[in-house]
C-alpha positions in Angstrom: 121.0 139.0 118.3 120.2 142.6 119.7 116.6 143.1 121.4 115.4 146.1 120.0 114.6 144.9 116.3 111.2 143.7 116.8 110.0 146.5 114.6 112.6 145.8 111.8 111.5 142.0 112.0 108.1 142.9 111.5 109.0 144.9 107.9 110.9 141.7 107.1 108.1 139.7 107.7 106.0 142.1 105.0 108.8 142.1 102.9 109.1 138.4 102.5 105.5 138.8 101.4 106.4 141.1 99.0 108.9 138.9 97.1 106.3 136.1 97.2 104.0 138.2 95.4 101.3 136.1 95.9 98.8 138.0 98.4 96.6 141.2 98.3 97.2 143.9 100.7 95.1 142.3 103.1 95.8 139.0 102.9 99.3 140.2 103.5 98.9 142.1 106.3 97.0 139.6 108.1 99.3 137.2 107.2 101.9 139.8 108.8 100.4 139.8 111.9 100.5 136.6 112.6 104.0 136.6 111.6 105.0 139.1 113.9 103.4 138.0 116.9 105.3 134.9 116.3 108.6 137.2 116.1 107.5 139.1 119.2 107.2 136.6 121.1 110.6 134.4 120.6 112.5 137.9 120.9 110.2 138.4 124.6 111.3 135.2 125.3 115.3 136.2 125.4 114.7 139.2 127.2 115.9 137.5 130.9 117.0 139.8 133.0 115.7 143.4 134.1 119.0 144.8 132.4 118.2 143.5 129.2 114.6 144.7 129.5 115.9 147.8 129.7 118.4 147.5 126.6 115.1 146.3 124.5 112.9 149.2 125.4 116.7 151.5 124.8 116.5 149.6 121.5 113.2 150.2 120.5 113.3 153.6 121.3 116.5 154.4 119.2 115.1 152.4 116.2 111.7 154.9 116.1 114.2 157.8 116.6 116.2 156.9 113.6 112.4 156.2 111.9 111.3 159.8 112.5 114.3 161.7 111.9 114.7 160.3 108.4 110.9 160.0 107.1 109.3 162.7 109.1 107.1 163.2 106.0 105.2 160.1 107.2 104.1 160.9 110.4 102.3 164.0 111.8 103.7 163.3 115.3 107.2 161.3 116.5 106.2 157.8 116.4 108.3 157.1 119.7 104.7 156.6 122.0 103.5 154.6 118.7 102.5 150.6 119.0 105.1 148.7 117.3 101.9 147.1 115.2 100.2 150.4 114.7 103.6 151.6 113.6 103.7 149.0 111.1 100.6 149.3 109.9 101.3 153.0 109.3 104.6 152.3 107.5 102.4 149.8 105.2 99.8 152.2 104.1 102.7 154.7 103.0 105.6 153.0 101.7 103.9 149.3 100.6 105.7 146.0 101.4 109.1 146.0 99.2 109.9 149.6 100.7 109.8 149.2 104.4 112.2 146.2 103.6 114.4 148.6 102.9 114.0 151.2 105.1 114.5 148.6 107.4 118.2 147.7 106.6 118.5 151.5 105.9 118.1 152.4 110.1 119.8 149.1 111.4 122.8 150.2 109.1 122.7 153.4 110.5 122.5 151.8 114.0 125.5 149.7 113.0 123.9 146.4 113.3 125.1 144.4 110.2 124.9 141.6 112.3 120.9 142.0 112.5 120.8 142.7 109.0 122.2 139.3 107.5 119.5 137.9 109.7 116.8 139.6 108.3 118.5 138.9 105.1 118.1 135.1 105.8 114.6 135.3 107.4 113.6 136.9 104.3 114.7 133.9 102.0 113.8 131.4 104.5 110.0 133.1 104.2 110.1 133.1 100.5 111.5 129.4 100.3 108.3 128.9 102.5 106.1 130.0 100.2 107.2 128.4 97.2 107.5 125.2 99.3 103.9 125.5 100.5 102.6 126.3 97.2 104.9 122.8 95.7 103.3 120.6 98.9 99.5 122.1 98.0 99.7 120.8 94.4 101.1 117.4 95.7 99.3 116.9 98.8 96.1 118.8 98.4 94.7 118.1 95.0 92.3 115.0 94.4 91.9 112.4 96.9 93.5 109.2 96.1 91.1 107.7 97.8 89.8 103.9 95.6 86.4 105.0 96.9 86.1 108.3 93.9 88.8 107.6 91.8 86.5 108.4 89.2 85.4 111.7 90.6 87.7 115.0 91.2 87.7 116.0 94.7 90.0 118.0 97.0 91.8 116.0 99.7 89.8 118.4 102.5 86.4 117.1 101.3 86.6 113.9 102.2 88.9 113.5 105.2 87.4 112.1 108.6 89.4 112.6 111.2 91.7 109.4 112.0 91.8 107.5 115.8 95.6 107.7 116.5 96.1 106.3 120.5 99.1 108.0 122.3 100.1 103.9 123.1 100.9 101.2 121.2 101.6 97.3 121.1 97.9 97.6 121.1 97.5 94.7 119.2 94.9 94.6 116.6 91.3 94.9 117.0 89.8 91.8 118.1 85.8 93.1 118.6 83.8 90.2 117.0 80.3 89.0 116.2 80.1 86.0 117.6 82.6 85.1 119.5 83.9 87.3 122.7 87.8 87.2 122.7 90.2 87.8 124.9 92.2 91.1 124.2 95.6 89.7 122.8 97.9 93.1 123.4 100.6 93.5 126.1 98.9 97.3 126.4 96.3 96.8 128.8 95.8 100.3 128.9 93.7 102.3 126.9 95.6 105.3 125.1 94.7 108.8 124.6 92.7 109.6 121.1 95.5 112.0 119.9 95.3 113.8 116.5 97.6 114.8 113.9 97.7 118.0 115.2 99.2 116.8 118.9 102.2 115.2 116.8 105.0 117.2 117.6 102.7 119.9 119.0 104.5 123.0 120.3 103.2 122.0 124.0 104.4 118.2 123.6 108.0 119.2 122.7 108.0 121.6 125.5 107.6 118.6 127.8 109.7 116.3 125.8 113.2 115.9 124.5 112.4 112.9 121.9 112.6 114.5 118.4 111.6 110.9 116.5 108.5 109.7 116.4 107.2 106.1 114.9 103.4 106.3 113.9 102.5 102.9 113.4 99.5 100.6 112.6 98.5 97.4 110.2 97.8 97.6 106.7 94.6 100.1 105.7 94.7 101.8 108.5 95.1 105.3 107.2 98.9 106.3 108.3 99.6 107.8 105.0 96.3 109.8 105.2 97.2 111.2 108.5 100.7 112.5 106.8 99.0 114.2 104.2 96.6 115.7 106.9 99.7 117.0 109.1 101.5 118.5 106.0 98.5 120.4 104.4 97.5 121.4 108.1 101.3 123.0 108.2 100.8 124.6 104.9 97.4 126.3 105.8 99.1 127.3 109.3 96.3 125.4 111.1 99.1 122.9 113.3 103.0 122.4 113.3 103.2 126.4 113.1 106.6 126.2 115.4 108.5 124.6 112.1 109.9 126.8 109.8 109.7 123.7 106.6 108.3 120.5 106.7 109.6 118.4 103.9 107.9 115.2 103.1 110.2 112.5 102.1 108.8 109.3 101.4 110.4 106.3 101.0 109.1 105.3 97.7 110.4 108.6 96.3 113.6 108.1 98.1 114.1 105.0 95.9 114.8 106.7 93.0 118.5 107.4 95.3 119.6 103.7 95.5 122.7 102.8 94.1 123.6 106.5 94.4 126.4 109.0 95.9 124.7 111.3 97.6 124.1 113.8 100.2 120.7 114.5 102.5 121.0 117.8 101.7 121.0 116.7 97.9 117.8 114.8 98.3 116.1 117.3 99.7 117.0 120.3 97.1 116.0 117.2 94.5 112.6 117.1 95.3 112.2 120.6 96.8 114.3 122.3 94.2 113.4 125.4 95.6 115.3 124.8 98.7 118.3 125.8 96.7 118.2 129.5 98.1 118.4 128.1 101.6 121.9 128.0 103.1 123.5 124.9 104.4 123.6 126.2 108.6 119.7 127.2 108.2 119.4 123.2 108.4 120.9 122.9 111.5 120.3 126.6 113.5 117.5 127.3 116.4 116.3 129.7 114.6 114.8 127.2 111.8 113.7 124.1 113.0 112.6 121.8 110.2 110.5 118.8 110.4 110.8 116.0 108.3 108.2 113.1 107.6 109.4 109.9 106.2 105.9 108.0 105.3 106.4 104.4 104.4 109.6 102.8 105.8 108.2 99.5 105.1 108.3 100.4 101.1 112.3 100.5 101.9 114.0 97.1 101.0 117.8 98.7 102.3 119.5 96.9 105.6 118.8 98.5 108.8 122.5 97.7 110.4 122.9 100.0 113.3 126.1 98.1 114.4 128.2 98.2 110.9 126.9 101.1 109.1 129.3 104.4 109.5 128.2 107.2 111.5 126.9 110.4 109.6 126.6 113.6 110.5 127.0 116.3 108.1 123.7 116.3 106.3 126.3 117.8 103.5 128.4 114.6 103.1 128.1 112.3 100.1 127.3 108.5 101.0 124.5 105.9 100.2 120.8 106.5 100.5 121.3 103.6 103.4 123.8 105.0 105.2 121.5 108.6 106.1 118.3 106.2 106.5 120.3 104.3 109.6 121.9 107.8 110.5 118.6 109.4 110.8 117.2 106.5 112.8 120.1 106.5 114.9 119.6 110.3 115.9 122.9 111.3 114.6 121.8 113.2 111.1 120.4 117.2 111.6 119.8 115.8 115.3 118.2 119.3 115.7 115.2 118.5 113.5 112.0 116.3 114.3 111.5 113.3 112.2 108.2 111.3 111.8 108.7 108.0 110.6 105.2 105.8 109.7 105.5 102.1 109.2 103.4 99.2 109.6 104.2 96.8 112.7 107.5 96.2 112.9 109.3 92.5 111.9 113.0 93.2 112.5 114.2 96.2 115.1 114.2 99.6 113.0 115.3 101.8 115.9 118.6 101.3 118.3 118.2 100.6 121.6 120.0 104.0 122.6 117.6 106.1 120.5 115.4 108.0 122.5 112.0 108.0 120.3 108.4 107.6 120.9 105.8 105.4 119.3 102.2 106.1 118.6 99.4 103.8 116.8 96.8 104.6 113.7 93.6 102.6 114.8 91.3 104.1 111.9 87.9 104.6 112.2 86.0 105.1 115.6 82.3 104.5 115.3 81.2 108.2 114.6 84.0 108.6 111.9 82.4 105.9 109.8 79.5 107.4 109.4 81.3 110.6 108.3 83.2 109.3 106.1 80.1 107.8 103.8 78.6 111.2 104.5 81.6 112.4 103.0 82.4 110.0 99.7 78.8 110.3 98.9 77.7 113.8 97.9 73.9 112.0 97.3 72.8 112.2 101.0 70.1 109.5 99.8 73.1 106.8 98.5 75.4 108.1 102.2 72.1 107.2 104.3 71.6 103.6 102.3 75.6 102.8 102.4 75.5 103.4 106.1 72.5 101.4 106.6 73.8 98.2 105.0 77.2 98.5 107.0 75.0 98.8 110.0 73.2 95.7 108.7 75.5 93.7 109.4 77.7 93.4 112.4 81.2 92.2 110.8 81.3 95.0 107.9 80.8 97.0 110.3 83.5 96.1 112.6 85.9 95.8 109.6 84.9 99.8 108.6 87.3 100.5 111.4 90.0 99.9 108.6 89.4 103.3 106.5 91.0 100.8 103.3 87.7 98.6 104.0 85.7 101.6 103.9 86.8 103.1 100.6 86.2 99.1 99.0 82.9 99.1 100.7 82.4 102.5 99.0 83.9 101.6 96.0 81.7 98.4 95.5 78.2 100.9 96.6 79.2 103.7 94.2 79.5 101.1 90.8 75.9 99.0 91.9 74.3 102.6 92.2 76.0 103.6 88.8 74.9 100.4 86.9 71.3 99.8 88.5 70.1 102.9 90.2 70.4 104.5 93.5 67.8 101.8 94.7 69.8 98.8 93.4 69.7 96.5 96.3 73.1 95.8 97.8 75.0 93.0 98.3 73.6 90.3 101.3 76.9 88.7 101.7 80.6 90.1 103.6 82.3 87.1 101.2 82.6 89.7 98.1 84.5 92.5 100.4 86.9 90.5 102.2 87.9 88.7 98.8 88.1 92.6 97.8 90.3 93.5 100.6 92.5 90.4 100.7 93.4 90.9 96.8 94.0 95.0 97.6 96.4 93.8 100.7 98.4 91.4 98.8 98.5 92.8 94.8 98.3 96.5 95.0 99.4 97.3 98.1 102.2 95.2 98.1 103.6 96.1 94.8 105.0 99.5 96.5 107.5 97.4 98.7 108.1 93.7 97.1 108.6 92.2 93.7 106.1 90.8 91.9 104.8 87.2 92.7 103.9 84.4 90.2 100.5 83.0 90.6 102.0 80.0 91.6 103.6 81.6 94.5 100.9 84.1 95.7 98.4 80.7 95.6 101.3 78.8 97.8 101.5 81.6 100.3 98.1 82.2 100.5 97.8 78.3 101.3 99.9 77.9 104.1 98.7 81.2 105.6 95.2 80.1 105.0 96.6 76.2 106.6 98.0 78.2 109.7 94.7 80.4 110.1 92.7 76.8 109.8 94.3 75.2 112.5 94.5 78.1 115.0 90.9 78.3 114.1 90.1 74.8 115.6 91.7 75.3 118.7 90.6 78.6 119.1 93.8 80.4 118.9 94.2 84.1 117.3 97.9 84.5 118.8 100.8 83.0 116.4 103.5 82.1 118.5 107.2 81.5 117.1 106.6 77.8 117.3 103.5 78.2 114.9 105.3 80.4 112.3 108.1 78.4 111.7 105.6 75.4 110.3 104.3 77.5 107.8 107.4 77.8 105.8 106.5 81.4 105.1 108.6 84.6 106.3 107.1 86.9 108.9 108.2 90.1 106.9 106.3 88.5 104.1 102.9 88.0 106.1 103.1 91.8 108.2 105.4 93.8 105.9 104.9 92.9 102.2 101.1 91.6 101.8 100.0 93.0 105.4 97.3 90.6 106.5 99.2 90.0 110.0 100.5 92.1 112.1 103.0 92.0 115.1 103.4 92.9 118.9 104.9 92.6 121.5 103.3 90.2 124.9 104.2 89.9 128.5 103.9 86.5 129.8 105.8 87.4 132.4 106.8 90.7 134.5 110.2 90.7 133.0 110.2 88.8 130.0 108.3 89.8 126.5 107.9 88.1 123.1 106.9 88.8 119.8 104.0 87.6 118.7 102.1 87.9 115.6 98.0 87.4 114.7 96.0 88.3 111.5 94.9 91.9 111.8 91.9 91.1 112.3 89.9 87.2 113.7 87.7 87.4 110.7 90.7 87.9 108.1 92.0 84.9 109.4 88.4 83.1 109.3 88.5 84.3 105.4 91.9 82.6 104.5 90.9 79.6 106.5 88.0 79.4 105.0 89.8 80.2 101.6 92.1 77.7 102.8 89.4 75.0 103.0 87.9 76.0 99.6 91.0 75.8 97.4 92.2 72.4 98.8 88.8 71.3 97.0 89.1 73.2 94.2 92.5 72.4 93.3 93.4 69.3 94.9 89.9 67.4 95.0 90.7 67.8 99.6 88.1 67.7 102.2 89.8 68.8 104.9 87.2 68.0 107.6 87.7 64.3 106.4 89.8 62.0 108.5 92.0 60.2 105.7 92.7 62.9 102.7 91.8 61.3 99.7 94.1 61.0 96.7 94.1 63.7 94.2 92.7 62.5 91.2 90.0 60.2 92.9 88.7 63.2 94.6 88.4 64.8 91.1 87.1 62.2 88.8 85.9 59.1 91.5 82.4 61.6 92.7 83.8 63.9 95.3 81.4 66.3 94.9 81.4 70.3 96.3 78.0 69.6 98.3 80.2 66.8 100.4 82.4 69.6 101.3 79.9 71.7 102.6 77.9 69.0 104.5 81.3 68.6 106.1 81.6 71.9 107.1 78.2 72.4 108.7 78.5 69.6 110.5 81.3 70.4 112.1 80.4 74.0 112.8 77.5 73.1 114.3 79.3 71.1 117.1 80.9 74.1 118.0 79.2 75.7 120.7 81.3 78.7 120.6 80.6 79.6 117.2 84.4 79.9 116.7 83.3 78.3 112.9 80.0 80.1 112.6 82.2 83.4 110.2 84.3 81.1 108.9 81.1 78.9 107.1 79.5 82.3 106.2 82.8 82.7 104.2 83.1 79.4 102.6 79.3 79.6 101.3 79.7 82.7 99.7 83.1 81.5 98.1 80.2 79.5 96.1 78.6 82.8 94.8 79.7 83.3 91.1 80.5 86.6 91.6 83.2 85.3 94.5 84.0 82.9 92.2 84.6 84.9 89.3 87.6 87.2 90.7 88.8 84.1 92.9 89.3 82.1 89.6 93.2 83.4 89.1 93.8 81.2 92.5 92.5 78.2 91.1 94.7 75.8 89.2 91.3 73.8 86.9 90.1 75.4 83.8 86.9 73.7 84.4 84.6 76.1 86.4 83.3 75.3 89.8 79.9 73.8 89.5 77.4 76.2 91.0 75.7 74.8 94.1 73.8 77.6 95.6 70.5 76.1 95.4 71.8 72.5 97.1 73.3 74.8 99.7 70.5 76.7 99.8 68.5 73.3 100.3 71.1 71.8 102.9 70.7 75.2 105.2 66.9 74.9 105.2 66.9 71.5 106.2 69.4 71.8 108.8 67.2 75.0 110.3 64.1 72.9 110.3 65.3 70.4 112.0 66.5 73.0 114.6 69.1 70.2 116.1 71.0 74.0 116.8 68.8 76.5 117.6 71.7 78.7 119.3 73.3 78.1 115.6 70.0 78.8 113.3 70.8 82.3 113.1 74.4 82.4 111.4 72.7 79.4 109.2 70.4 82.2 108.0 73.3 84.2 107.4 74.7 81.6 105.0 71.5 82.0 103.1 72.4 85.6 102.9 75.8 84.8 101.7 74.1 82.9 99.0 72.3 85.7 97.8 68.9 84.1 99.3 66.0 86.0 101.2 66.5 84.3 104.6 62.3 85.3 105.0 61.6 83.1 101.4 64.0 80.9 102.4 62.8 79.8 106.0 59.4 80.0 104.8 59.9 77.8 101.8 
């Protein structure tokens, strides 16, 4: 392309706002400057040599030549000393946007550079694609917050984000920070990563350092990935990051399923959901002067067979073939391998990428400290109800902890918002942690996992919750939090099912040794798998009539109708957790005591298989903790006793004193 047309690409540039006819005259010329320095500056960057200095200053000159020898009516003086943006300007103010298009195509013909003009020609669709395509992403990505925390309130997306810890590492493993216990970090990463934002993905400086055009953004279940996709996109569409792309199409997988089963081409897909993209010719998807940027959010909602081996190599983005087939093409590098693709997922199960890929991986880690805080600050427009929601999550050491999840937050939210709606911004607010991991566990495996699985019968969600809760019991005991392969293949459950579907584990990889590394799997976080073990313990006596702390497991139906009674259960339990001078069972007999609450009990009911109800025992409880504090057998353990009082909805103060 010739040098001397960074005047004519500046008119194109206020043409293309023109056709959009969405902007005032001042919005449009700022929006032109900024256009045109960007212009500017990838022409500068071709200008090499002193000899083709010289042709772009011969260029320019000629082009403000041919200006004032055909519109000398608009300038006092020959524009030849002029500033290319002051000439602009001045072109603006007299002729208006649509006319110095024009005028524009009018001197480069005259200069004979058709060439030149079937660029401007393209840049000026490619701008007004832009805008339509921005103005399509707004209305998708940047109306109301899906977030469970205001679903019954209308507000914008920007209102409530908090900004999101994604670490430039990963195999981090999951957070392992605990209350009571001190464990030992369970990642092969020993190394802290950088706190990256969405900004740095893909920035203009990290490609200049980097050839990888594919990046995985991955984390565990609630961790925020998704919001951080919508963050990047509406950050491109208000120019604020990812300026360097020309488009950035969203294609996510769930809306890619509507393509299974179907013939069809990439660039089909794509004018599908962005029919506007039909103006855009087939090479501006694969040129230098348009690079695109595509965001696949979600593979784990894709149920298709990664085969990297057998599936046949693609890559016209034009061809017809099976949504699978450009899924493995794109992960493969092959498919517009000018673009950048970011692909989020959660931990990965079964190798997604081939080994001869060149990619990079980052991980979403949620919530810092300080983002916690802004995030109530933000749900909560009362700063009254923000300052109590923030209190009682700093009340209590393990809700707090959890908050690192932003899915945990917006429950935690969720569950303030409706006691300050029924009882008054001074309602007092839940003791107990039971309620909100019951919450989170049900979100994980029923509403989250309806995006990527078929539907389970109670039957089978009560099964699999069972052996999980089994596995998490046992580990429990011998103060494990690593599931090796040995482990998983007892529990007769699949690891895709536990990590991908229902998302309370997660998966990494370990280095026992210096050149050998496994995979290795944990709950994503030590108290989830305290809860299921916990849940674990409480079903078998629900349902089956079990104590599991008993030596010989007693029948059934003698355990139901013979006097096996809930209190045994529980004497069981404290016993037991009192010998444990680690407090490795201290969170999980918080759990199972407030599993006695009625309001646990009411939403844990579709688990259990009796149509009797579970006798309430939270006075007995209540009775069986005071005596056991009194006696003070356990001092070091009389303070998570008080916190089963708590889970039982009892003043510890009263309590104790009584």
């Amino acid at each position: 392309m010739g040098q001397g047309l960074a005047p004519a690409l500046s008119y194109t540039s206020l043409a293309t706002e023109s056709s959009a006819e969405m902007e005032d005259e001042d919005m449009a010329t700022t929006r032109y400057n900024e256009i045109d320095t960007k212009i500017s500056l990838n022409l500068s960057t071709r200008v090499k040599t002193k000899e083709d200095t010289v042709k772009f200053e011969m260029d320019v000159k000629r082009f403000k030549t041919t200006l004032w020898k055909n519109y000398q009516q608009s300038f006092n003086t020959p524009p030849s000393s002029t500033d290319t943006l002051d000439l602009v300007d001045h072109m603006l103010d007299c002729y208006g946007l649509e006319a110095c298009l024009q005028i524009t195509q009018t001197i480069l013909g005259e200069m004979g550079r058709s060439r030149e003009i079937s660029f401007l020609q393209a840049l000026c669709i490619r701008n007004e694609v832009r805008q339509s395509l921005c103005e399509t992403l707004k209305r998708k990505y940047g109306g109301e917050c899906e977030d469970l925390a205001i679903q019954e309130e209308k507000r914008q997306f920007d209102e409530v984000f908090t900004d999101l810890f994604i670490s430039s590492t990963y195999d981090n493993g999951p957070n392992i920070e605990h209350e009571v216990m001190n464990i030992e970090k369970l990642d092969s990463n020993q190394t802290a990563g950088m706190h990256i934002s969405t900004k740095d993905i893909f920035s203009a400086e990290r490609l200049q350092h980097s050839n990888i055009r594919l990046i995985l953004l991955t984390g565990v279940a609630g961790s925020g990935k998704s919001t951080a996709v919508r963050k990047l996109i509406l950050d491109w569409i208000e120019e604020q990051s990812q300026q360097h792309n020309s488009f950035l199409f969203p294609l996510p997988f769930r809306e890619l399923k509507q393509f299974e089963g179907s013939n069809i081409s990439l660039l089909q897909i794509i004018r599908t959901l962005y029919p506007e993209t039909i103006k855009l010719r087939n090479e501006d998807f694969r040129c230098d002067d348009c690079p695109i940027m595509f965001v696949f959010d979600g593979l784990d909602d894709y149920s298709g067979k990664l085969d990297f081996e057998n599936t046949e190599l693609l890559c016209d983005h034009t061809e017809q073939t099976t949504l699978n087939t450009i899924v493995v093409n794109i992960l493969r590098g092959r498919l517009l391998y000018r673009g950048l693709f970011l692909v989020t997922l959660r931990s990965q199960v079964k190798r997604c990428i081939p080994w001869d890929t060149p990619y990079d991986e980052i991980e979403m880690r949620g919530f810092d400290d300080p983002e916690k805080d802004k995030y109530f600050k933000r749900i909560f427009k009362d700063p009254a109800q923000a300052d109590r929601v923030i209190a009682y999550v700093r009340s209590s050491k393990t809700l707090s902890i959890m908050c690192h999840l932003p899915l945990f937050c917006s429950l935690v939210a969720n569950e303030c918002r409706r006691i300050f709606r029924e009882q008054g911004t001074q309602a007092e607010l839940p003791r107990g942690i039971t309620y909100m991991y019951t919450k989170l566990m049900l979100a994980l495996i029923r509403q989250q996992r309806a995006f990527r699985a078929p539907d389970r019968s109670p039957d089978e969600e009560r099964d699999f919750l069972m052996k999980l809760g089994k596995l998490a019991f046992s580990m429990l005991e011998k103060g494990h939090f690593k599931i090796t392969k040995s482990n998983w293949k007892d529990t007769g459950i699949s690891d895709e099912e536990a990590v991908i579907n229902s998302g309370l584990c997660t998966q990494y990889l370990t280095k026992p040794f210096v050149l050998f590394h496994e995979k290795v799997l944990s709950f994503i976080h030590p108290t989830m798998q305290e809860y299921l073990a916990a849940l674990y313990a409480f079903l078998s006596f629900v349902n089956q009539g079990k104590n599991i702390f008993e030596q010989q497991l007693k029948n059934k139906l003698k355990g139901m109708f013979k006097g096996q009674k809930p209190m045994e259960l529980y004497k069981s339990a404290v016993d037991r957790s009192l010998l444990c001078e680690d407090g490795k069972l201290d969170i999980f007999l918080r759990f199972l005591f407030g599993m006695s609450l009625q309001t646990n009990l009411d939403i844990l009911q579709p688990l259990c298989t009796l149509s009797t109800k579970w006798p309430t025992v939270t006075e007995d409880a209540a009775a069986l903790i005071r005596k056991k504090i009194r006696e003070n057998q356990y001092s070091c353990r009389n303070l998570n006793l008080q916190h089963c009082l708590e889970e039982l909805g009892v003043c510890v103060s009263e309590a104790v004193s009584s």
